[in-house]
DOKE-781665 format. One record per residue (C-alpha): residue number from 1; x, y, z; chain. Coordinates in Angstrom, 2 decimals. Example, Ala and Ser with C-alpha at 12.3 -4.5 7.8 and 13.67 -1.06 7.14 Angstrom:
2
PT     n        xx        yy        zz   chain
PT     1     12.30     -4.50      7.80       A
PT     2     13.67     -1.06      7.14       A
***
This chain:
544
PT     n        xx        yy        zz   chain
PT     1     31.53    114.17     90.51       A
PT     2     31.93    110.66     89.35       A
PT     3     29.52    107.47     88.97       A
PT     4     30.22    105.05     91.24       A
PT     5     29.21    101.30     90.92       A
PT     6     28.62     99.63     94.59       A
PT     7     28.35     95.96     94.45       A
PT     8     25.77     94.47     96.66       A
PT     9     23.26     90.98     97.50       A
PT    10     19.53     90.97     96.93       A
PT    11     17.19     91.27     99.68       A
PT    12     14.43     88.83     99.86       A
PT    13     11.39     90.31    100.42       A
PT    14     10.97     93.25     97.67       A
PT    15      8.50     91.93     95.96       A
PT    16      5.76     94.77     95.34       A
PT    17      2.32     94.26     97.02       A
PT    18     -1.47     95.94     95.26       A
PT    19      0.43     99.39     96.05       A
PT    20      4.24     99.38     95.82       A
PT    21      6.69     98.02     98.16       A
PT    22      6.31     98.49    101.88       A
PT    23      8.30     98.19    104.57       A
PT    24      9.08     99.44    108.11       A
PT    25     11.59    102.87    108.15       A
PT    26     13.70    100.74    109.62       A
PT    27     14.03     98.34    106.49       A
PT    28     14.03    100.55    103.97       A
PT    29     17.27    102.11    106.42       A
PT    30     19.07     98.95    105.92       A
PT    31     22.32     99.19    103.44       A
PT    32     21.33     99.09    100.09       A
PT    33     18.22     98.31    100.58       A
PT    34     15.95    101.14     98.89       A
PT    35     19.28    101.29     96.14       A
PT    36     18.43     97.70     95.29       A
PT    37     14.72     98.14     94.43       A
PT    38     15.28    101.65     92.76       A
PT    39     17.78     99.94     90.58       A
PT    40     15.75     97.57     89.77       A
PT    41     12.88    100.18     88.44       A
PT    42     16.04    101.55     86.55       A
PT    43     17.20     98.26     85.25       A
PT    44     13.40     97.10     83.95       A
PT    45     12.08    100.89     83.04       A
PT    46     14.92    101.54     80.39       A
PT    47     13.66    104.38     78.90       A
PT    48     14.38    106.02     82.14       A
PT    49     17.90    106.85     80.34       A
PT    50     17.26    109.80     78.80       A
PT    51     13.91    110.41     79.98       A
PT    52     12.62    112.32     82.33       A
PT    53     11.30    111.76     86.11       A
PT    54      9.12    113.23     88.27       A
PT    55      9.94    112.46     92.43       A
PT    56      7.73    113.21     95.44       A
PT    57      5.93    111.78     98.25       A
PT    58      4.18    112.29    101.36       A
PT    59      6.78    113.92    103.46       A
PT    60      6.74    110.81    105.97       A
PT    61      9.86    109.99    108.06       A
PT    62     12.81    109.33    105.28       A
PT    63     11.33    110.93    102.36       A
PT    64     13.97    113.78    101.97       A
PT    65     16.90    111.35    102.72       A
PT    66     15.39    108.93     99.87       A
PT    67     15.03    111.36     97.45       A
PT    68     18.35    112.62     97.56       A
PT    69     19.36    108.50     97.11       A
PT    70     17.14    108.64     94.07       A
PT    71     18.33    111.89     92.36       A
PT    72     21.85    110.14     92.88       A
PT    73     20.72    107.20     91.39       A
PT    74     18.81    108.94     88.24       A
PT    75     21.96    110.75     87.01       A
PT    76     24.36    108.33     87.45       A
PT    77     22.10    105.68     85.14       A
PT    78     21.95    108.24     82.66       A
PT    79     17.91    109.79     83.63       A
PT    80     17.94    113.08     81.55       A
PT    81     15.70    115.56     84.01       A
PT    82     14.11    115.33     87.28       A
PT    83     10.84    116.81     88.40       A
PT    84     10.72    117.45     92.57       A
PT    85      8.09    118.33     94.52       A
PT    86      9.36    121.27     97.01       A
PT    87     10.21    119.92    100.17       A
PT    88      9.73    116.27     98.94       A
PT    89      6.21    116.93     98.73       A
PT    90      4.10    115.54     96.30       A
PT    91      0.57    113.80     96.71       A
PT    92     -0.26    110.58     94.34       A
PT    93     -2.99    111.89     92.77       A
PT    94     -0.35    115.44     91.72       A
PT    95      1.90    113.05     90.74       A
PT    96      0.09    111.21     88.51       A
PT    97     -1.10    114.45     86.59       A
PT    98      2.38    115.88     86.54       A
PT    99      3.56    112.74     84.56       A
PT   100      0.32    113.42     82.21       A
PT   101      0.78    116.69     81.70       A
PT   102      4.42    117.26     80.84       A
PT   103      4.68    113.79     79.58       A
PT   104      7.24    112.23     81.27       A
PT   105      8.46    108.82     81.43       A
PT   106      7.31    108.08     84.63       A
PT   107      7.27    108.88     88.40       A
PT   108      8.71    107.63     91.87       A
PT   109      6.31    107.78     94.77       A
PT   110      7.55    107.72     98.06       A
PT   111      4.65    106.80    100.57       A
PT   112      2.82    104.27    102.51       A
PT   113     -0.50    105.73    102.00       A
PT   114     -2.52    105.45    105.25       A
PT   115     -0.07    103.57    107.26       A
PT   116      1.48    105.51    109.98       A
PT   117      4.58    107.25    110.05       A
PT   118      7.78    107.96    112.09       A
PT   119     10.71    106.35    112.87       A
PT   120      9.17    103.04    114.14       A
PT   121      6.32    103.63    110.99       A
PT   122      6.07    102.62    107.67       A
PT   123      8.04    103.74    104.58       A
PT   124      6.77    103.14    100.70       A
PT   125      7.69    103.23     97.32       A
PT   126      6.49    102.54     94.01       A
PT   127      6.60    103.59     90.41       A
PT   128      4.14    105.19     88.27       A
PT   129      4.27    104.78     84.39       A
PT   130      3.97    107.36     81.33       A
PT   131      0.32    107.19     81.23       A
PT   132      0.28    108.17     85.37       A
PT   133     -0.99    105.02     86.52       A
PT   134      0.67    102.35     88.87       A
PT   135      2.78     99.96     87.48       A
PT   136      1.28     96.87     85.54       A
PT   137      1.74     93.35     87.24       A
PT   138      3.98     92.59     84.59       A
PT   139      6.23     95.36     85.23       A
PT   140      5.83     95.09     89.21       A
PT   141      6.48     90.97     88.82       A
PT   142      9.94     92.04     86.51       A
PT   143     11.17     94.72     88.79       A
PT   144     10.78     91.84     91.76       A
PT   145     12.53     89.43     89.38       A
PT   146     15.59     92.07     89.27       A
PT   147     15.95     92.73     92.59       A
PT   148     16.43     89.09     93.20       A
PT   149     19.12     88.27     91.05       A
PT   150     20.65     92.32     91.41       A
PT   151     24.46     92.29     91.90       A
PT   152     25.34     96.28     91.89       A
PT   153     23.77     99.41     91.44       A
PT   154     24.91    102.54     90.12       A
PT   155     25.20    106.24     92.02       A
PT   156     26.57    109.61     91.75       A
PT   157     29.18    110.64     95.02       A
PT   158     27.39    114.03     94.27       A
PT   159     25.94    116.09     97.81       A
PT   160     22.84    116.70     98.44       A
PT   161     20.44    119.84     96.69       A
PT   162     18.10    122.01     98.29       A
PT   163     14.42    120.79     97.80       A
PT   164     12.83    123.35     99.78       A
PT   165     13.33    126.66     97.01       A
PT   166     11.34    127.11     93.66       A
PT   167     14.23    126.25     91.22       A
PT   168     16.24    124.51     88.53       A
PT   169     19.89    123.33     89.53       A
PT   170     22.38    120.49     88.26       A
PT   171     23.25    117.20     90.17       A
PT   172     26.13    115.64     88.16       A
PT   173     24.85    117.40     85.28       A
PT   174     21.35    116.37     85.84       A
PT   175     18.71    119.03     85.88       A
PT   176     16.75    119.22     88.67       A
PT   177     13.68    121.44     88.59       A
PT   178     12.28    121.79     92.22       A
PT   179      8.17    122.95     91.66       A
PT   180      5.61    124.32     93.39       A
PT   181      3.75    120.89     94.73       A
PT   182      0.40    122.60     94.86       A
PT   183      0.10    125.07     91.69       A
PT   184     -0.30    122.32     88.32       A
PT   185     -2.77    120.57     90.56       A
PT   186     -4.58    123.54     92.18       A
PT   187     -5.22    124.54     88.81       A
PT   188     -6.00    121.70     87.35       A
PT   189     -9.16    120.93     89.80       A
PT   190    -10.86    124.51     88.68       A
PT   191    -10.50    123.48     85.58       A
PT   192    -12.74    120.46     86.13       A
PT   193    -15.50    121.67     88.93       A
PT   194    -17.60    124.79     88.35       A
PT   195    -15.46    126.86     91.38       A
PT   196    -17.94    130.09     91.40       A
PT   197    -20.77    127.53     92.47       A
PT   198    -18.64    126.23     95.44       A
PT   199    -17.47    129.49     96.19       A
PT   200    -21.37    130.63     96.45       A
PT   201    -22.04    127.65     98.68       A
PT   202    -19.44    127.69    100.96       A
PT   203    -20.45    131.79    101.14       A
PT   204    -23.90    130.62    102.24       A
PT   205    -25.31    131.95    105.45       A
PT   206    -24.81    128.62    107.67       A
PT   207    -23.19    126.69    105.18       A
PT   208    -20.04    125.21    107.52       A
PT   209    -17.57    123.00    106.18       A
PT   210    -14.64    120.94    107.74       A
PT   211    -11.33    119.21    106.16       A
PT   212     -9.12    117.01    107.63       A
PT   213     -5.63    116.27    106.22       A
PT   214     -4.49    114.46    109.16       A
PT   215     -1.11    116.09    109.02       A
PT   216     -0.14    114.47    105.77       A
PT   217      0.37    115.56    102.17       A
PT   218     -2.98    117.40    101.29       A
PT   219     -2.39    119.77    104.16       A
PT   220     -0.73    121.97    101.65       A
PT   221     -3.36    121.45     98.85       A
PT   222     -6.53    121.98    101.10       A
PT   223     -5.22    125.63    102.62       A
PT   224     -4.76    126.95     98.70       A
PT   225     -7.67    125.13     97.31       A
PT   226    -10.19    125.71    100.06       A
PT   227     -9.48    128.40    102.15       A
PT   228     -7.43    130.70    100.04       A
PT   229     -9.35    129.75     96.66       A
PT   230    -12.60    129.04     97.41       A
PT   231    -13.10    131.68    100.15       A
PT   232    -13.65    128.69    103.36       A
PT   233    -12.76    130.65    106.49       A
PT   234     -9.65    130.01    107.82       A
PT   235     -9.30    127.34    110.36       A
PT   236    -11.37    125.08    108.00       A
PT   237     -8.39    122.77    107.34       A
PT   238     -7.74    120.71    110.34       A
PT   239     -4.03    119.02    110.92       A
PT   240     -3.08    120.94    107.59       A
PT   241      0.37    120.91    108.87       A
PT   242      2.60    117.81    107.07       A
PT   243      4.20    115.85    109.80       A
PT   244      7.41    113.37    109.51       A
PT   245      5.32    111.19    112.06       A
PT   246      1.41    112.59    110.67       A
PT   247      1.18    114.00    114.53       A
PT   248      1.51    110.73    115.82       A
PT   249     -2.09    109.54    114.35       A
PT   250     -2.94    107.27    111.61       A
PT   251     -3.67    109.06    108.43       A
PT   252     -6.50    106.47    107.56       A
PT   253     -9.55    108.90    106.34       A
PT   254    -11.97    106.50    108.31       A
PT   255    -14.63    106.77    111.46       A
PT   256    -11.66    105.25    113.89       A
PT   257     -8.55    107.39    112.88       A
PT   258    -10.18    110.39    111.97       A
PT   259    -12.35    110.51    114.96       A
PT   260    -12.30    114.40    115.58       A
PT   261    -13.53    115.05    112.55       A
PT   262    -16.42    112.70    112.77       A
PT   263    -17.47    114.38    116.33       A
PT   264    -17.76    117.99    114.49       A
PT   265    -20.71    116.48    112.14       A
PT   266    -22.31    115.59    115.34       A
PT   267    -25.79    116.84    116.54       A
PT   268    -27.67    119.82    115.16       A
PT   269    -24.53    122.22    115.54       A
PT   270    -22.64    119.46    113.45       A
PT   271    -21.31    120.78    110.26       A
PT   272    -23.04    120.35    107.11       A
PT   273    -20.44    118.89    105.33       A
PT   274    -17.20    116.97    106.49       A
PT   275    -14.00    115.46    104.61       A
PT   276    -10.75    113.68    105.28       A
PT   277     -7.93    112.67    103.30       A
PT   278     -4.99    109.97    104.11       A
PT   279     -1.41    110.12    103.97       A
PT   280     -0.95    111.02    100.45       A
PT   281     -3.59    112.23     99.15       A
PT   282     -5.66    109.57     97.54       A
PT   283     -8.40    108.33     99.71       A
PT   284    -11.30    110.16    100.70       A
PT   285    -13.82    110.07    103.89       A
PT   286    -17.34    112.45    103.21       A
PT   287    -19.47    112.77    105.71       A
PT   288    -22.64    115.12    106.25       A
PT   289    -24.31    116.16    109.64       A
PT   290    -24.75    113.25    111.66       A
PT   291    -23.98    111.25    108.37       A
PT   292    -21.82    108.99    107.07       A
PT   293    -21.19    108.30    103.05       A
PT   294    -19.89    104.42    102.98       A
PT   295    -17.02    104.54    100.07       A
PT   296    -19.30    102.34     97.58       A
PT   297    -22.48    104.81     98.05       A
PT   298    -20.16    107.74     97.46       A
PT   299    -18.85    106.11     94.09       A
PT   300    -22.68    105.28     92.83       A
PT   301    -23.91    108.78     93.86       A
PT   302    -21.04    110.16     91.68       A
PT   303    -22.32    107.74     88.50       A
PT   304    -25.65    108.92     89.23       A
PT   305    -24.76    112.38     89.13       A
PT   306    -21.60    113.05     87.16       A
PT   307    -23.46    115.45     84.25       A
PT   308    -24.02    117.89     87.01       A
PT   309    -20.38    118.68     87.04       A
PT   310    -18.70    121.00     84.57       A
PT   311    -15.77    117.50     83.16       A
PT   312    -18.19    115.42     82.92       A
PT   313    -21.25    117.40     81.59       A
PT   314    -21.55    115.18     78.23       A
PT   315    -22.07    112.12     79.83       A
PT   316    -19.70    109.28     81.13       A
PT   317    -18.77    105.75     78.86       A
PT   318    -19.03    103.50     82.31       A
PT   319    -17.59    102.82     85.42       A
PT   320    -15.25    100.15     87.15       A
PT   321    -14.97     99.19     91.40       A
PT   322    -12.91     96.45     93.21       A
PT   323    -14.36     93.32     93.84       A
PT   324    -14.89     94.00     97.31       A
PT   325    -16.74     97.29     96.65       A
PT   326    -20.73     97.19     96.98       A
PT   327    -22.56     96.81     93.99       A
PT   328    -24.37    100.06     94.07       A
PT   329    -22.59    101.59     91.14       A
PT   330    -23.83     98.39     88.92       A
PT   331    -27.38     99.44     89.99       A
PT   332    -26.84    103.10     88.41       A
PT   333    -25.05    101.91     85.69       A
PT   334    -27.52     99.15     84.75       A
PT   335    -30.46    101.94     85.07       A
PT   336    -28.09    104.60     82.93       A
PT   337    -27.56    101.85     80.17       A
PT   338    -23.25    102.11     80.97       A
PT   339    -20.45     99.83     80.67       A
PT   340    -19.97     98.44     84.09       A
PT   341    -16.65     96.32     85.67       A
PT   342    -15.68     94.52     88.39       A
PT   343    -11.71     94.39     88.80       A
PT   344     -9.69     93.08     91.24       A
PT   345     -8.14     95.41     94.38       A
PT   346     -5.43     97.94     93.49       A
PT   347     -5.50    100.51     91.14       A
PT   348     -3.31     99.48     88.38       A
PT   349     -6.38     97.31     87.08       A
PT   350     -8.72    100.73     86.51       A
PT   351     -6.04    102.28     84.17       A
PT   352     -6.16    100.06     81.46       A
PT   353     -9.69    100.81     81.44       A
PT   354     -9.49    104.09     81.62       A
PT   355     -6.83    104.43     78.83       A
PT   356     -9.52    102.30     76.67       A
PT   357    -12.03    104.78     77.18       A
PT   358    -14.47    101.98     78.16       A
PT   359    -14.73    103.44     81.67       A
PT   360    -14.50    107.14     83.09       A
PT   361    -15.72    106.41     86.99       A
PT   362    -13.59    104.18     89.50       A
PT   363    -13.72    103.44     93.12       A
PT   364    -13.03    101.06     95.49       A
PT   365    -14.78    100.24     98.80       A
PT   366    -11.10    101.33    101.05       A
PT   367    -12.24    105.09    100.47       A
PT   368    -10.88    105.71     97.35       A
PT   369    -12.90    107.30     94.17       A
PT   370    -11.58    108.77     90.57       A
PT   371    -11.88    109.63     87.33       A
PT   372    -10.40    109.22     83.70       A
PT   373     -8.61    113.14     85.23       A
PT   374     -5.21    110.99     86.49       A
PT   375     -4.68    107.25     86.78       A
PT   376     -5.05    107.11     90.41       A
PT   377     -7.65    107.49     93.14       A
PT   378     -7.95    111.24     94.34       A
PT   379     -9.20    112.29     97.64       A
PT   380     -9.44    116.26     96.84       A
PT   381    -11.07    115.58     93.50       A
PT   382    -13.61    113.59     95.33       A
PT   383    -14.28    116.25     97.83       A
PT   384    -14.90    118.64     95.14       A
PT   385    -17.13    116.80     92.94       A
PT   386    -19.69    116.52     96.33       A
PT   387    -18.98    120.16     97.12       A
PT   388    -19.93    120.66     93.89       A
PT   389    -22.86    118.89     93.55       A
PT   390    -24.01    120.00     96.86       A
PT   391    -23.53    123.31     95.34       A
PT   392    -25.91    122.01     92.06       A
PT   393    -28.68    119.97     93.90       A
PT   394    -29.24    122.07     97.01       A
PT   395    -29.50    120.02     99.34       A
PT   396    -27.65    118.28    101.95       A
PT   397    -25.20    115.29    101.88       A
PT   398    -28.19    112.81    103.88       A
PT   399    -30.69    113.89    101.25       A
PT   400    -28.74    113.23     98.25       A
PT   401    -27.49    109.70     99.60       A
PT   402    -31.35    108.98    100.88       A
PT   403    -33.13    110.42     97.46       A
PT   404    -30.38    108.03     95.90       A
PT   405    -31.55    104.38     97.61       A
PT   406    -34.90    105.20     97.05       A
PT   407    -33.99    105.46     93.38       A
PT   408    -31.41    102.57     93.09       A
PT   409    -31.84    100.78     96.51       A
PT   410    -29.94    100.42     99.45       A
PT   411    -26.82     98.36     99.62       A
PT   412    -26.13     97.74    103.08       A
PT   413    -22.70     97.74    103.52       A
PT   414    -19.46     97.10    106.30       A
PT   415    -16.37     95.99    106.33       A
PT   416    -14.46     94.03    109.26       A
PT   417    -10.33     94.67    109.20       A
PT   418     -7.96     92.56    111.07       A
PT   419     -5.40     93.62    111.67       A
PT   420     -1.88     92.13    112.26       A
PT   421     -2.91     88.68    112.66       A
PT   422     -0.28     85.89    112.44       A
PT   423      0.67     85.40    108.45       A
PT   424      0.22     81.76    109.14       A
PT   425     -2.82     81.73    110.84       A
PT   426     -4.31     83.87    108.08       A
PT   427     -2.86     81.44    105.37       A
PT   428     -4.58     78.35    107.06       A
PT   429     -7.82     80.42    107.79       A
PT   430     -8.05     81.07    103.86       A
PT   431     -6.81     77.71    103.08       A
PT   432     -9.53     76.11    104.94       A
PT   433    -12.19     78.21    103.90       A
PT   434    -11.11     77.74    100.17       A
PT   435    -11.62     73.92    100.89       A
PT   436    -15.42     75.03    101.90       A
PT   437    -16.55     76.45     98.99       A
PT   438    -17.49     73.89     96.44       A
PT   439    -19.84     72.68     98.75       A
PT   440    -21.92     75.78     99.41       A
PT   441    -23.09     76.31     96.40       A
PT   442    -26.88     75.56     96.51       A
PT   443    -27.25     74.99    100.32       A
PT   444    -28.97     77.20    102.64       A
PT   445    -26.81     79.43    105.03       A
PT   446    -28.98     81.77    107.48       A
PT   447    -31.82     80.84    105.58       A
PT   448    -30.33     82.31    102.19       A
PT   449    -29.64     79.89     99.30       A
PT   450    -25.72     80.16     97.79       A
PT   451    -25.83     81.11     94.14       A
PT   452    -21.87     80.78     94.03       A
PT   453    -18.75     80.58     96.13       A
PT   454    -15.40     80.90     94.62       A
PT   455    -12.44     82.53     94.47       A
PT   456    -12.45     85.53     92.73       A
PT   457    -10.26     85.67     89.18       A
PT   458    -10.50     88.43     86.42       A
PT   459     -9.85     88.36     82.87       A
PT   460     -8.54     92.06     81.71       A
PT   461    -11.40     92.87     78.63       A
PT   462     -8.55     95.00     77.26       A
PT   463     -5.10     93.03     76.88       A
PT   464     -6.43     89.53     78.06       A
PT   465     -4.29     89.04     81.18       A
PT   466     -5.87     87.35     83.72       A
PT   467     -5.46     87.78     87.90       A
PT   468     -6.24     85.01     90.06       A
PT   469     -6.55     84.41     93.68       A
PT   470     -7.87     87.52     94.48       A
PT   471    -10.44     87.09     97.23       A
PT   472    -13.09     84.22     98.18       A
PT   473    -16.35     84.69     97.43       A
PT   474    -19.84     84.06     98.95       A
PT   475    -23.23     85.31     96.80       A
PT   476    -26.22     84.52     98.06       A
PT   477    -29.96     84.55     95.47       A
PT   478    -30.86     88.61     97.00       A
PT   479    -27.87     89.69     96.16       A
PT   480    -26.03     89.64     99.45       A
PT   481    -22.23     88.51     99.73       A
PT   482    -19.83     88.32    102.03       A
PT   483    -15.88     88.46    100.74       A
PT   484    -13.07     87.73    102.50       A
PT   485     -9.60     88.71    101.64       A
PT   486     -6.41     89.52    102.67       A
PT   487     -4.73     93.17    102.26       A
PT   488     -1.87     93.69    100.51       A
PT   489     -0.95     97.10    102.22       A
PT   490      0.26     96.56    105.79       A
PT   491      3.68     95.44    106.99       A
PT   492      3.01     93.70    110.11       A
PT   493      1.84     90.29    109.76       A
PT   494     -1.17     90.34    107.94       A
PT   495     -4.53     91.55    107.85       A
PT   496     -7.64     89.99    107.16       A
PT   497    -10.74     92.04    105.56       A
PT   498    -13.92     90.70    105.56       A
PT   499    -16.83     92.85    103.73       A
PT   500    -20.23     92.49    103.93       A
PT   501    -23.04     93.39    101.73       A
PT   502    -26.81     93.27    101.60       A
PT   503    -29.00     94.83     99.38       A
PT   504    -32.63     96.48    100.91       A
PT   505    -34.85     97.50     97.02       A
PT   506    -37.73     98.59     99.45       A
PT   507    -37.47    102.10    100.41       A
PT   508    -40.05    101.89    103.53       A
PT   509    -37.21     99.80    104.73       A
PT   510    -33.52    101.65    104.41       A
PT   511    -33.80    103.52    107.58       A
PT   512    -32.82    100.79    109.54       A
PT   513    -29.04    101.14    111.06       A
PT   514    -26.37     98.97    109.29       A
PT   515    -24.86     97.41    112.31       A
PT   516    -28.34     95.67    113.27       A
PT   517    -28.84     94.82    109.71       A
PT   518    -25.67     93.18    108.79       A
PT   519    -25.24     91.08    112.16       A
PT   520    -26.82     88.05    111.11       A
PT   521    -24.63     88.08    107.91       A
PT   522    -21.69     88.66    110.54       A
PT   523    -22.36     86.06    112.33       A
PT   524    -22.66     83.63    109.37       A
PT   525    -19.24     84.90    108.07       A
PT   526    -17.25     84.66    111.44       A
PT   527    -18.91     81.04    111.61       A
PT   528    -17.92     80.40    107.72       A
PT   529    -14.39     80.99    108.33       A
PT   530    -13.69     80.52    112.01       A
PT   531    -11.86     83.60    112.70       A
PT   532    -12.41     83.81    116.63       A
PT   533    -11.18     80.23    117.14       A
PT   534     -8.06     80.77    114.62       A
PT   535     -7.21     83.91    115.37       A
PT   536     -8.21     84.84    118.89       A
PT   537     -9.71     87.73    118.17       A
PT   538    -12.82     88.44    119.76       A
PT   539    -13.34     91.61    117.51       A
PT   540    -12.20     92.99    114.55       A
PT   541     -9.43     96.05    114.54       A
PT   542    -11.70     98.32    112.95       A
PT   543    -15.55     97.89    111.86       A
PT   544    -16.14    100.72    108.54       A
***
């Protein structure tokens, strides 16, 4: 076998988004194109020579044929080992504790979360560091700088390896060592959550459970954590099967996509406890029967509650969400007397805090929720920690949430996604609306006075960096806001998020449903910014 050393031009449009670089299949397909950015990671991450690697992702379309790029890749710039998932398979959240626990220079993950899959889908990748956690900006801003100026990358002419055995080999000299994907994680979660208590609960007469992996990565994880460890029947695991194309659905754990779930916690033969995950493994969805945990609930209910489980039995140092996440875990925290953060969107900006001790709860309002356990979101770990405290408290996911608001209050909560709007049109709605703000401040909108309007920046309390530009702002003297902001994660066009947030203290009054409650704050925010006359839309893509 011999190194070989291709020259090639940079592509213009690698620069890294909140989650990695994303493209369509098709892109990433292009000559050179996935070599340029992976070079780049090599060129900016040199203690990848000699170190070692660990490799997976979500089993979309092109994982396996990007891997074997990779592995190519790793031996001919001198990477000492590589660590595979079998079959390509890893989820984010295994990843991110297989770099922590064998202490490896880093990880490759190959996914596009919740965007869809197949041929005409989405592809990802991104790069994990020694501590497990996403990339800084720094590092993310330098790899983009690389593949801008990159003139020629370096692979092996070796042949492809097998990646769906149990086994060490050699590429080019290289180990290899093909894993288990499930085993260093499955064990890992019974070491954190008390097991025999979620055993005995899901053993309970009339106790019936549902999980959806939507035919991505967790598929695997569910069957041997739920069903085969925890005694759930069989069957429990919907769409446990990982698909190249997720079945042709959207593996977004949310009310749309993950509609069939939803209708089996319906009516009073609903199950009493529901859960989906996305398309590798880091977002979460809970539901109860015939109700719905919003993201930011789920996070403060977790805060409120984390001595009840077995990790986190001495207490928690304080808790972080994005921006855009409700405020409901500063209520708890403020009560509990813990350190409390708001960060920008993307999970790079929780690790810092989490490596700094200062925080051991994160979340943000797109359905993800973690711990100081990994440096990224898990969707598993979250179903656990409310199967076990279901398992604790004894009572069912609506009375935990409604005991909660009477005890915190209520924070009213949706979120408006549009999706794959024209990039320009987006750019002059923002524009325009950032032109508005100075001039809210103290007026009366809906009959609510301003207390600020801005544009969101954050100054990292641990190394001083500071992010800017990271979503527009509207607070109003109750508490209420509406945010608007657009998502870093698609790959069509762009999509605009607008979340909306008002807060109800009185418990004679949280029973009311969030749709009637938030229209008038709707209203005031598609007026604010216009969106029907810029955009044409008469409704959003999806209403969480």
């Amino acid at each position: 076998m011999t190194q070989q050393k291709i020259t090639t031009i940079p592509f213009d449009d690698q620069r890294p988004g909140t989650s990695g670089l994303r493209k369509r299949v098709t892109r990433f397909q292009l000559s050179n194109y996935l070599e340029n950015f992976v070079q780049s990671i090599l060129n900016k991450v040199p203690e990848l020579n000699g170190g070692v690697l660990v490799i997976g992702g979500d089993g979309r379309y092109y994982n396996r044929e990007a891997i074997q790029i990779i592995l190519r890749m790793a031996t001919a710039n001198g990477v000492a080992r590589c660590i595979v998932g079998r079959g390509g398979i890893l989820s984010t959240p295994a990843v991110s504790h297989l770099i922590r626990k064998y202490k490896t220079t880093g990880g490759i993950i190959l996914s596009a979360s919740h965007n869809p899959g197949g041929p005409d889908g989405d592809f990802g990748i991104k790069f994990n560091g020694d501590n497990g956690g996403p990339a800084s900006e720094s590092l993310t801003e330098a790899i983009y700088a690389e593949s801008q100026s990159i003139t020629e990358y370096l692979i092996s002419d070796a042949g492809d390896i097998s990646l769906d055995e149990v086994y060490t080999t050699e590429l080019d000299g290289m180990p290899v060592e093909i894993i288990d994907s499930v085993d260093d994680y499955a064990e890992f979660m019974a070491q954190l959550f008390d097991f025999d208590a979620i055993r005995a609960l899901i053993a309970k007469p009339g106790f019936s459970m549902a999980i959806d992996s939507m035919h991505a990565v967790t598929g695997s994880y569910a069957k041997r954590i739920f069903e085969e460890m925890l005694g759930a029947p069989e069957g429990t695991v919907m769409n446990g099967i990982p698909l190249e194309d997720f079945g042709g659905g959207h593996p977004d754990p949310n009310l749309v996509y993950a509609a069939e779930l939803v209708e089996k916690t319906r009516d009073d033969n609903g199950v009493d406890f529901a859960a989906a995950s996305d398309g590798d493994g880091d977002r979460n969805m809970i539901l109860g029967k015939n109700f719905f945990v919003t993201p930011s609930d789920s996070l403060a209910v977790m805060v409120a509650n984390a001595t009840l489980i077995p990790a986190y039995k001495n207490g928690i140092s304080g808790v972080a969400r994005s921006m855009p996440t409700s405020q409901a875990a500063d209520a708890v925290a403020e009560k509990l007397g813990l350190n409390s953060f708001e960060t920008p969107t993307g999970w790079k900006f929780f690790g810092l805090l989490l490596d700094a001790d200062k925080i051991t709860l994160c979340g943000e309002e797109s359905f993800g929720t973690g711990s100081n356990h990994v440096r990224e979101k898990d969707g598993l770990w979250a179903v656990l920690f409310w199967l076990n405290l279901l398992a604790v408290r004894n009572e069912s996911v609506e009375e935990i949430v409604r005991s909660h608001w009477k005890t915190y209050g209520r924070n009213y909560y949706t979120r408006y996604d549009y999706e794959a709007i024209d990039k320009g049109i987006a750019e002059q709605l923002m524009a325009q609306l950032t032109d508005k703000l100075p001039g809210l401040v103290g007026t009366e909108l809906g009959g609510n006075r301003v207390s600020y309007a801005d544009n969101f920046s954050y100054t990292d309390p641990v190394d001083g960096s500071v992010s800017s530009n990271q979503g527009l702002r509207v607070g109003f003297e109750d508490g209420a806001r509406i945010i608007f902001r657009l998502s870093g994660t698609g790959t069509e066009g762009a999509t605009l998020r607008v979340y909306l947030e008002k807060i109800e203290r009185d418990a004679a009054n949280q029973q009311a449903e969030t749709a009637e409650v938030m229209q008038p704050l709707v209203d005031l925010a598609l007026e604010l910014a216009q969106i029907v006359e810029l955009t044409g839309r008469d409704a959003p893509t999806v209403i969480t």
